[in-house]
OpenMM code with the backbone's topology and positions (N, CA, C; nanometers):
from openmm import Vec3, app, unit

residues = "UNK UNK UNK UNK UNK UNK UNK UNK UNK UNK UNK UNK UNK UNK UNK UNK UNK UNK UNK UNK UNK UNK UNK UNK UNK UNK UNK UNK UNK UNK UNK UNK UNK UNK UNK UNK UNK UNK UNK UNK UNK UNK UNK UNK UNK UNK UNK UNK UNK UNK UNK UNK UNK UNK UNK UNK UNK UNK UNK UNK UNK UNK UNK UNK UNK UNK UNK UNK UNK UNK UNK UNK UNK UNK UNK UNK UNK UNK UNK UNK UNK UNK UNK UNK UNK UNK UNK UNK UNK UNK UNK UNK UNK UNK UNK UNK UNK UNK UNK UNK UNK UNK UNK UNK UNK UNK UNK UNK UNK UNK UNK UNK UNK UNK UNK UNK UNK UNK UNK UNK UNK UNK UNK UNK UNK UNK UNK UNK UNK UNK UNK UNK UNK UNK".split()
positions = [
    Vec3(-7.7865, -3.4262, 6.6405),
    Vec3(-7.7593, -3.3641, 6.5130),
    Vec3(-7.6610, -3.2495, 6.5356),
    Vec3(-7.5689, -3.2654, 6.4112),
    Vec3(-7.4767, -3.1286, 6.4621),
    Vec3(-7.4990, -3.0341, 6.3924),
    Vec3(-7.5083, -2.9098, 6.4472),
    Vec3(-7.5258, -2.8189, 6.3828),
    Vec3(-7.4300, -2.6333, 6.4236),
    Vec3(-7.4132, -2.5962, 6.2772),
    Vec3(-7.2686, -2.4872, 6.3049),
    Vec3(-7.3480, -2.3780, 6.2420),
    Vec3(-7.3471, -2.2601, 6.3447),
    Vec3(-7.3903, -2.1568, 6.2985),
    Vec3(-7.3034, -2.0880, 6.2675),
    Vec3(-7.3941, -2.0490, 6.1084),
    Vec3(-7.2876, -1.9261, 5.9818),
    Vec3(-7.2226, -1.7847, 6.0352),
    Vec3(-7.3055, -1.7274, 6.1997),
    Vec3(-7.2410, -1.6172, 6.2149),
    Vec3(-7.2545, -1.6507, 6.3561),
    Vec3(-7.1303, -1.5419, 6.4385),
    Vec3(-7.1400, -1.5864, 6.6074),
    Vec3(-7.2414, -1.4939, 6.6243),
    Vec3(-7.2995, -1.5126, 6.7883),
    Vec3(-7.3564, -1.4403, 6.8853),
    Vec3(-7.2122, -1.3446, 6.9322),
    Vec3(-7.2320, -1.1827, 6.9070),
    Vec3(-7.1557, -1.1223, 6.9730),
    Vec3(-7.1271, -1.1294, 7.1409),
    Vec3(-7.0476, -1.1566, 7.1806),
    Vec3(-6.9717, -1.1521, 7.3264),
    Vec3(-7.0745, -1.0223, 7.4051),
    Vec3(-7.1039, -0.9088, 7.3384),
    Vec3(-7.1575, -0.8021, 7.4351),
    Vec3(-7.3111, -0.8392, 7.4716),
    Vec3(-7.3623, -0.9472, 7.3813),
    Vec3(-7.4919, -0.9705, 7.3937),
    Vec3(-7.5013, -1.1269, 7.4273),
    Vec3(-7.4302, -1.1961, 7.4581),
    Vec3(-7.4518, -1.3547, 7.4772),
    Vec3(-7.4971, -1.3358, 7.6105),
    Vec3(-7.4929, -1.2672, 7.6493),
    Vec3(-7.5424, -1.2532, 7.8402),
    Vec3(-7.6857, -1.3022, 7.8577),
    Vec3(-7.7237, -1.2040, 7.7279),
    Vec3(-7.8745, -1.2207, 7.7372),
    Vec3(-7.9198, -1.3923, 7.6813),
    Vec3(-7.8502, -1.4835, 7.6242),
    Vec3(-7.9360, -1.6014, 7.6186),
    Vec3(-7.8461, -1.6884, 7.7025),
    Vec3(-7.7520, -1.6302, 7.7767),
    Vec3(-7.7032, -1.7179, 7.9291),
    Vec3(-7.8179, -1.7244, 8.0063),
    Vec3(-7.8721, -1.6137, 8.0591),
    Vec3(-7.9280, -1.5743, 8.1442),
    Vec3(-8.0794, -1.6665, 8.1263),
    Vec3(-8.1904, -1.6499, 8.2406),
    Vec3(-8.2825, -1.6975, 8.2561),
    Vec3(-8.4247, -1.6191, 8.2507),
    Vec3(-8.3995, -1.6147, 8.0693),
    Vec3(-8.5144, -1.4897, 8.0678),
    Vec3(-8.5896, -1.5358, 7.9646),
    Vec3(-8.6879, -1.4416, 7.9008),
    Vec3(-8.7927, -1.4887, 7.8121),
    Vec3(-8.7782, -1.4452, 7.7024),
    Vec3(-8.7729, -1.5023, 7.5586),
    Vec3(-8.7513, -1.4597, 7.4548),
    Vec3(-8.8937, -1.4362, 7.3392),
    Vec3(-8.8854, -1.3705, 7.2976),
    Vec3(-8.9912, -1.3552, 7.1554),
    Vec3(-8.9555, -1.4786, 7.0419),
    Vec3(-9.0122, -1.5326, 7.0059),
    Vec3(-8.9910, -1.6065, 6.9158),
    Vec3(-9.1599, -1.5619, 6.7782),
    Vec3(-9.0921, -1.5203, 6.6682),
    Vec3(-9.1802, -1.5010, 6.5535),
    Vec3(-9.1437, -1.5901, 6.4681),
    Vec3(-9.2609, -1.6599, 6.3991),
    Vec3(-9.2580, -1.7770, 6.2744),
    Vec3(-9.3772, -1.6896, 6.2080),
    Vec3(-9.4087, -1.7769, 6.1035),
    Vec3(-9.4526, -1.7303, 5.9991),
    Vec3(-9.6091, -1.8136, 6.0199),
    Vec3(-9.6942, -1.7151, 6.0148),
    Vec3(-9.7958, -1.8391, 6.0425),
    Vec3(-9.8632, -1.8831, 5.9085),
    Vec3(-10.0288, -1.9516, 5.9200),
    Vec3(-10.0367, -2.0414, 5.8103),
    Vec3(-10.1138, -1.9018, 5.6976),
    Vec3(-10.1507, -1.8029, 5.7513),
    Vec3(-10.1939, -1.6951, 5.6884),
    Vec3(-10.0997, -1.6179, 5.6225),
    Vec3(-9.9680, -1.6816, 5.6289),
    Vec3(-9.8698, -1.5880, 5.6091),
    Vec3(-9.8300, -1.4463, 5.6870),
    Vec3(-9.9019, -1.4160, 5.7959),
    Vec3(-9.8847, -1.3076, 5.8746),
    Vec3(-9.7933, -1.3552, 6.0151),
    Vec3(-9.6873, -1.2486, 6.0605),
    Vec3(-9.6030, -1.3427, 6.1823),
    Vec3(-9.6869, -1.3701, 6.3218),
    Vec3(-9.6341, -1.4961, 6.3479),
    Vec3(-9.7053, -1.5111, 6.4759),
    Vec3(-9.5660, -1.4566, 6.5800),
    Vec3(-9.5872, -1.4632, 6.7188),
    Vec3(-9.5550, -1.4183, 6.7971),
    Vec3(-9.5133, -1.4394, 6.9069),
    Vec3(-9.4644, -1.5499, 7.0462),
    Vec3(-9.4747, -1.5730, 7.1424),
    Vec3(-9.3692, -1.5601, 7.2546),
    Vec3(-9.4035, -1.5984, 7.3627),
    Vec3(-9.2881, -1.6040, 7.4196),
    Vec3(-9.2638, -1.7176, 7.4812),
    Vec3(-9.1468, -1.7259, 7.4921),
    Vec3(-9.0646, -1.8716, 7.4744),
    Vec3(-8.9510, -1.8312, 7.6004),
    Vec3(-8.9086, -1.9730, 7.6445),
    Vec3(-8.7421, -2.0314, 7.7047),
    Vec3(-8.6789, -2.0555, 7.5912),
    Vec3(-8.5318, -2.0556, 7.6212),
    Vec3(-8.4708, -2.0997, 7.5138),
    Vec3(-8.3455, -2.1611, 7.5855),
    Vec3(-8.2018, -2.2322, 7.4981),
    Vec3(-8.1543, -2.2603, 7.5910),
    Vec3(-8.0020, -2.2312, 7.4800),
    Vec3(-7.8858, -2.2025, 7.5410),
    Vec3(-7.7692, -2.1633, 7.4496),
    Vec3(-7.7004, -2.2522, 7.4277),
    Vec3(-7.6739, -2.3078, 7.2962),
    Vec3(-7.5959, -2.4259, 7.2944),
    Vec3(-7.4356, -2.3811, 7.1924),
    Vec3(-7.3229, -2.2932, 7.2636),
    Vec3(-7.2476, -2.2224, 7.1430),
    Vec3(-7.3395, -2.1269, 7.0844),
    Vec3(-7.3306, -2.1380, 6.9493),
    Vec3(-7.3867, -2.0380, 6.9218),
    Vec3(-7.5342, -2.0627, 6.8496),
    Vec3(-7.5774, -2.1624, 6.8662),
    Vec3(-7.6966, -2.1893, 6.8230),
    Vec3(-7.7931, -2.1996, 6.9233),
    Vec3(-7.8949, -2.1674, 6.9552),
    Vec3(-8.0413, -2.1832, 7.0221),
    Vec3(-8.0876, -2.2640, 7.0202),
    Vec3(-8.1266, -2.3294, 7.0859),
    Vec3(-8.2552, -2.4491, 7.0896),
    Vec3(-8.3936, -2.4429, 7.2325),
    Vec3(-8.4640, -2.4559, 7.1728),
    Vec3(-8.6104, -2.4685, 7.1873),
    Vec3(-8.6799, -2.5659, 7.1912),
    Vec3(-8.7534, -2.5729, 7.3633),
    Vec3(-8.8373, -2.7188, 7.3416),
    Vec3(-8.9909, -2.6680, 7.2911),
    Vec3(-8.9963, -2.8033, 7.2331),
    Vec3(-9.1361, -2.7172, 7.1545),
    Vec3(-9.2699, -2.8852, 7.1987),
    Vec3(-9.3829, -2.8088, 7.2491),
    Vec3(-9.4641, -2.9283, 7.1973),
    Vec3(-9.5568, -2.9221, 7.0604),
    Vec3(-9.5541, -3.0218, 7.0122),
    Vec3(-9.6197, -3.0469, 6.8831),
    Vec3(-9.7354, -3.0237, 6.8628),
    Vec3(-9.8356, -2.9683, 6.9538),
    Vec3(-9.9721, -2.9304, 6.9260),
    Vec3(-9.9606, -2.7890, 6.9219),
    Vec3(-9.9032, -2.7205, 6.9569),
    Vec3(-9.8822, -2.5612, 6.9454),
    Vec3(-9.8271, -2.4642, 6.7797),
    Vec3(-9.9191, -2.3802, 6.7998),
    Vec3(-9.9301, -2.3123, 6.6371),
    Vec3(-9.7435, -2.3262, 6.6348),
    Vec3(-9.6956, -2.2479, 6.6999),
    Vec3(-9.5353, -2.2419, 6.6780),
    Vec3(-9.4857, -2.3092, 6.6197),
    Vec3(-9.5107, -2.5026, 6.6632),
    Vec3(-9.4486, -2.5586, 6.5762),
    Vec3(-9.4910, -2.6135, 6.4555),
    Vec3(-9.5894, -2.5930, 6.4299),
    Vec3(-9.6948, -2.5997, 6.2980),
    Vec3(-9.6013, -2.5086, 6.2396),
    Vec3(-9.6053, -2.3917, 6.2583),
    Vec3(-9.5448, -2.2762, 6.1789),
    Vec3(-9.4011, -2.3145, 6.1064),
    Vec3(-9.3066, -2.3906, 6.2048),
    Vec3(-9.1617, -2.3936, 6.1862),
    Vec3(-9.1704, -2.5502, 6.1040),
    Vec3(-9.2692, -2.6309, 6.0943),
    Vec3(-9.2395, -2.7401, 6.0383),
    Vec3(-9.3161, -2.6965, 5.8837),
    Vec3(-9.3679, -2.5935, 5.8768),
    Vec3(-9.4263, -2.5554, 5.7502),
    Vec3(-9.3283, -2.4557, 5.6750),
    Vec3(-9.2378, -2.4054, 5.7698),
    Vec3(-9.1583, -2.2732, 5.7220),
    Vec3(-9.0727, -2.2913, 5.8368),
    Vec3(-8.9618, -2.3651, 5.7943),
    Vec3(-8.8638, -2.3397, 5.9041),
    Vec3(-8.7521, -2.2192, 5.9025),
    Vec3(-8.7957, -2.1425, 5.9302),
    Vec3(-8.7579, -2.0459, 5.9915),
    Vec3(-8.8301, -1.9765, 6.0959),
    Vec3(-8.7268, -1.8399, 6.1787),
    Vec3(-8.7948, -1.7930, 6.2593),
    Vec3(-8.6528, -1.6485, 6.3340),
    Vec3(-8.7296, -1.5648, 6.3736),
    Vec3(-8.7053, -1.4756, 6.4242),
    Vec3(-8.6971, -1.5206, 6.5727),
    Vec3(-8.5475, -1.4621, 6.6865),
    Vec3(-8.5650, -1.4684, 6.8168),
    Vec3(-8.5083, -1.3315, 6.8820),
    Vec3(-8.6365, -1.2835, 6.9375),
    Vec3(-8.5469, -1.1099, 7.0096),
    Vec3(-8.5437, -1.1046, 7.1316),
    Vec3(-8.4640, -1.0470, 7.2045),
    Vec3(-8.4287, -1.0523, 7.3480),
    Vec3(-8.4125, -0.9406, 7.3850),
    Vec3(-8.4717, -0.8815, 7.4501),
    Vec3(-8.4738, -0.7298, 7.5564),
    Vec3(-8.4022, -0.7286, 7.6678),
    Vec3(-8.2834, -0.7049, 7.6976),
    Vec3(-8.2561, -0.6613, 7.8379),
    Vec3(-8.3235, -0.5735, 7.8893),
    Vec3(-8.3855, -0.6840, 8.0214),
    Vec3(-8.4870, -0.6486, 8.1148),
    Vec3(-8.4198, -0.5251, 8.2202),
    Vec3(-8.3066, -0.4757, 8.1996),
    Vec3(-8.2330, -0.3871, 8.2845),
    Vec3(-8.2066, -0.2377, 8.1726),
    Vec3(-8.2187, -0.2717, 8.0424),
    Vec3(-8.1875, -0.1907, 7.9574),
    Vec3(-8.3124, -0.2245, 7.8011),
    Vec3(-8.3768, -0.1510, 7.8509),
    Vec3(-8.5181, -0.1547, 7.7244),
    Vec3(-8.4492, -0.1123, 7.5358),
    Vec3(-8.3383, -0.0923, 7.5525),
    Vec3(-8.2141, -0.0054, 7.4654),
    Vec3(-8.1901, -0.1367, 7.4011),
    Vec3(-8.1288, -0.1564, 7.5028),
    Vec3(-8.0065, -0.2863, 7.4888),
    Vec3(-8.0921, -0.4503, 7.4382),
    Vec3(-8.1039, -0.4947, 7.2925),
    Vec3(-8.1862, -0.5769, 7.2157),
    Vec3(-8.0566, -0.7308, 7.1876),
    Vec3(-8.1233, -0.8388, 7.0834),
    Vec3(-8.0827, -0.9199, 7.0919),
    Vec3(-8.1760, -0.9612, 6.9502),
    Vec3(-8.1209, -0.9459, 6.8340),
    Vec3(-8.2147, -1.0185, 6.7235),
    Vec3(-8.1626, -1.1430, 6.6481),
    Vec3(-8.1813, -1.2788, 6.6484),
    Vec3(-8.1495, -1.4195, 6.5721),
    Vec3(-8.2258, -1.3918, 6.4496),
    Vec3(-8.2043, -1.3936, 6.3754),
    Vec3(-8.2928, -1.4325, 6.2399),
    Vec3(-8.1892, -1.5725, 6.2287),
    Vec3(-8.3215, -1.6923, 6.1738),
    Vec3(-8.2635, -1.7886, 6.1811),
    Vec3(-8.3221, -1.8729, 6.1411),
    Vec3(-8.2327, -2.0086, 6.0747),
    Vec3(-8.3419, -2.1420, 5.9817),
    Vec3(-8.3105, -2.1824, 6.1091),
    Vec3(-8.4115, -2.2737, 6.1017),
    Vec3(-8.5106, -2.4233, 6.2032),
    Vec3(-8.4700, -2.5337, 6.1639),
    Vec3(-8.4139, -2.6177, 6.2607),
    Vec3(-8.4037, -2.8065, 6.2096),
    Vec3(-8.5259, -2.8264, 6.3373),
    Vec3(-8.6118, -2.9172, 6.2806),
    Vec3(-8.6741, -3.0062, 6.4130),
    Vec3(-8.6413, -3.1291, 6.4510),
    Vec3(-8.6175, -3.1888, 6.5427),
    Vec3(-8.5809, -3.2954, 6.5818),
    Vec3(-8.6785, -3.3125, 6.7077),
    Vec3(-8.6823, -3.5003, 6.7108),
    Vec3(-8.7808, -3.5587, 6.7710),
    Vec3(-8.6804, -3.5219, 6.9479),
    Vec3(-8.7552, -3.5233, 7.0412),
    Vec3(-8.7211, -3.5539, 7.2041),
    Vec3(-8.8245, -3.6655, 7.2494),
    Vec3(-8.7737, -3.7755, 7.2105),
    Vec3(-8.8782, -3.8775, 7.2390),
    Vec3(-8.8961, -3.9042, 7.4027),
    Vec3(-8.7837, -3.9011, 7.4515),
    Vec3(-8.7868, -3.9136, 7.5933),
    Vec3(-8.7633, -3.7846, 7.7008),
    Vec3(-8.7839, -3.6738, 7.6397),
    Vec3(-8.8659, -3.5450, 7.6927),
    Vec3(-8.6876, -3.5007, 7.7665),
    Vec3(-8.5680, -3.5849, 7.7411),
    Vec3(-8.4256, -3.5408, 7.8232),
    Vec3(-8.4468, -3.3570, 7.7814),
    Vec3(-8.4698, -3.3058, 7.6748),
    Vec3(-8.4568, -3.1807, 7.6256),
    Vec3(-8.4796, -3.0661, 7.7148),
    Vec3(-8.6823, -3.1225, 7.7076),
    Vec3(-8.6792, -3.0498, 7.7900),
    Vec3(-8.7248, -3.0317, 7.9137),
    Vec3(-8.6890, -3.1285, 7.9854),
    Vec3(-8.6642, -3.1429, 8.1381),
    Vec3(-8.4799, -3.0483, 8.1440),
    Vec3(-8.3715, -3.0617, 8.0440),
    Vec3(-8.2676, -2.9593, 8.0708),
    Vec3(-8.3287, -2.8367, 8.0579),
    Vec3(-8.4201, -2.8331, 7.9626),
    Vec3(-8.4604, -2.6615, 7.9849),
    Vec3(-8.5333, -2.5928, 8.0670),
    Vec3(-8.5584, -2.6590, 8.0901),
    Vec3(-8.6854, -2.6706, 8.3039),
    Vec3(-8.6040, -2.6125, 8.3457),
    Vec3(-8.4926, -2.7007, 8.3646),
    Vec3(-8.4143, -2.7082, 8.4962),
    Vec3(-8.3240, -2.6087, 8.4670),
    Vec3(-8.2913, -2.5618, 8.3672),
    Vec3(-8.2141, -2.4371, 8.2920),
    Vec3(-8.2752, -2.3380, 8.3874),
    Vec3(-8.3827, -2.3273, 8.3775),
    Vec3(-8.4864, -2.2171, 8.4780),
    Vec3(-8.5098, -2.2454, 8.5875),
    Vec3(-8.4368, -2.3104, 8.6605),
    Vec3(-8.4263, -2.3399, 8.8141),
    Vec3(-8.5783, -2.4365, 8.8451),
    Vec3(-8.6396, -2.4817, 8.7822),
    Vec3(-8.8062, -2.5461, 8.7760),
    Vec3(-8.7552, -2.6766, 8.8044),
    Vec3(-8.8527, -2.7922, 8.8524),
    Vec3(-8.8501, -2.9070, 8.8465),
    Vec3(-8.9509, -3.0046, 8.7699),
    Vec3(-8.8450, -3.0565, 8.6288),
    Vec3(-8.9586, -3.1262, 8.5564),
    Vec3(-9.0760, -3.1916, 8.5978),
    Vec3(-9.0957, -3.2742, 8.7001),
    Vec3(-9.2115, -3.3647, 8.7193),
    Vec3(-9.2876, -3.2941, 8.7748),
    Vec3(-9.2901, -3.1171, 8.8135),
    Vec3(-9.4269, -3.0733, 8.8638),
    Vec3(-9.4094, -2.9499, 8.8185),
    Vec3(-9.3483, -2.9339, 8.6707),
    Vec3(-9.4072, -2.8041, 8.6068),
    Vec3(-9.5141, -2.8485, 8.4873),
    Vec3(-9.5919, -2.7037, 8.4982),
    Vec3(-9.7084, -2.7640, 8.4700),
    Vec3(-9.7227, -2.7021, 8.2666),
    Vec3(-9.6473, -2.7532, 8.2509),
    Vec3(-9.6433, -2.8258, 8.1247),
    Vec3(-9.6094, -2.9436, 8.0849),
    Vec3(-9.7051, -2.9951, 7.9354),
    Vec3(-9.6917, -3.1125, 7.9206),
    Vec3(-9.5578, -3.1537, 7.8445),
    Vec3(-9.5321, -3.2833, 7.9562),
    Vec3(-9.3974, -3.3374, 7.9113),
    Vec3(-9.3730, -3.4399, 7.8039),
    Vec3(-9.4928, -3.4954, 7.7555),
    Vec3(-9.5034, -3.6067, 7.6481),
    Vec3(-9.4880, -3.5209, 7.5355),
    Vec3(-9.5023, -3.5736, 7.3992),
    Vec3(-9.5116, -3.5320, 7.2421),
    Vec3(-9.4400, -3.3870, 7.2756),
    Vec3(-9.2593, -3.3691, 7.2440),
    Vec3(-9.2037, -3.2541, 7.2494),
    Vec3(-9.1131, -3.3101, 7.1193),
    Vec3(-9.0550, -3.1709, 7.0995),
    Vec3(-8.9394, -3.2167, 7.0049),
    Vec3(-8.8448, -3.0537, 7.0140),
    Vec3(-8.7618, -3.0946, 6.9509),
    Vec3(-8.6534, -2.9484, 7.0058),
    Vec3(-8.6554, -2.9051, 6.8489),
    Vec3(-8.6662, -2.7882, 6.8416),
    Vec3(-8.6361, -2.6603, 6.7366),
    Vec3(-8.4529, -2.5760, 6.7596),
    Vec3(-8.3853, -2.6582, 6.6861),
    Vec3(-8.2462, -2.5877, 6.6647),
    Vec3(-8.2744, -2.4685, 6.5887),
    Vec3(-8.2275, -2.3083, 6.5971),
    Vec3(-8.2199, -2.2060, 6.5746),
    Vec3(-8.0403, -2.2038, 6.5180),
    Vec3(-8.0242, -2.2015, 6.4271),
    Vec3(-7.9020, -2.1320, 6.3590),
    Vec3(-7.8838, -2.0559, 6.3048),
    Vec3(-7.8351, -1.8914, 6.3673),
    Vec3(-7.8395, -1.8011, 6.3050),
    Vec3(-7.7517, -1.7705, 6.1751),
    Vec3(-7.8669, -1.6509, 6.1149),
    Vec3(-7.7661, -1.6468, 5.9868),
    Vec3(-7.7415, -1.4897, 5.9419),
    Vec3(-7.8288, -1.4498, 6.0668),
    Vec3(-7.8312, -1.3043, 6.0543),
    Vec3(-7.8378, -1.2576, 6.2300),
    Vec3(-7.7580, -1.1817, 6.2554),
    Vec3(-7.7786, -1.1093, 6.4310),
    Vec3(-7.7526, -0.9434, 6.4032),
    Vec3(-7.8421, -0.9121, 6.4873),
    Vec3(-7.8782, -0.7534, 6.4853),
    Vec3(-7.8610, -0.7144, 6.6503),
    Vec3(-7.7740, -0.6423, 6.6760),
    Vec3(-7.7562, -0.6235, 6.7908),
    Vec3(-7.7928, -0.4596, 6.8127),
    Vec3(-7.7999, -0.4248, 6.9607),
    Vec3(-7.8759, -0.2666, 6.9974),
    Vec3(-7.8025, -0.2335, 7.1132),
    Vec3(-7.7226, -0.0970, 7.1394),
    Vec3(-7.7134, -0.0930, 7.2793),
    Vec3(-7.5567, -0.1471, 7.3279),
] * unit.nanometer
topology = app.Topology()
chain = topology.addChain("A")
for resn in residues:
    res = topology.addResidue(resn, chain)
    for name in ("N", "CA", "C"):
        topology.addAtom(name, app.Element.getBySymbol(name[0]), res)
């Protein structure tokens, strides 16, 4: 699926979703109060994507309310932030290619990390709002 995000990732902050770090991801949960977690993510241009498995509140949340918040802290600079506000497409990963790249994005090896690799599907992030810090 193609997808074009409405605003770029600024150049002073793309470092942070090059890099091999952990992101916040907030959705909306079924109480209407935000949920919270932390997540891989992986940079595709300027859109995000996320492997997600299908039994986890997260993606309950984004297939009920697709949207979602993604913030990023430079781990060298507690200052220096990274905010996506952003709609959600879900799409199926029937044969898990997604995220075995996002494993391996993190230097890991799919067949003995110990998450499950069956029932995934990827969460495209297209921002429509970025808040930068620092």
């Amino acid at each position: 699926m193609s997808v074009e995000a409405t605003v770029t990732i600024p150049e002073s902050h793309r470092d942070l979703l090059t890099a091999q770090g952990v992101a916040v991801l907030s959705t909306v949960g079924p109480d209407a109060l935000p949920q919270s977690t932390a997540i891989w993510y992986y940079l595709d241009g300027d859109i995000v994507r996320l492997s997600l498995h299908r039994s986890r509140q997260k993606f309950q949340n984004l297939v009920k309310h697709p949207a979602a918040t993604l913030f990023l802290l430079d781990p060298t600079n507690p200052y220096r932030t990274l905010e996506i506000r952003a709609d959600v497409v879900i799409e199926d990963d029937p044969d898990s290619s997604f995220y075995e790249r996002v494993v391996r994005h993190y230097g890991q090896d799919p067949d003995t990390f110990p998450a499950p690799k069956d029932n995934r599907a990827i969460g495209t992030l297209t921002p429509r709002k970025i808040n930068v810090n620092g």
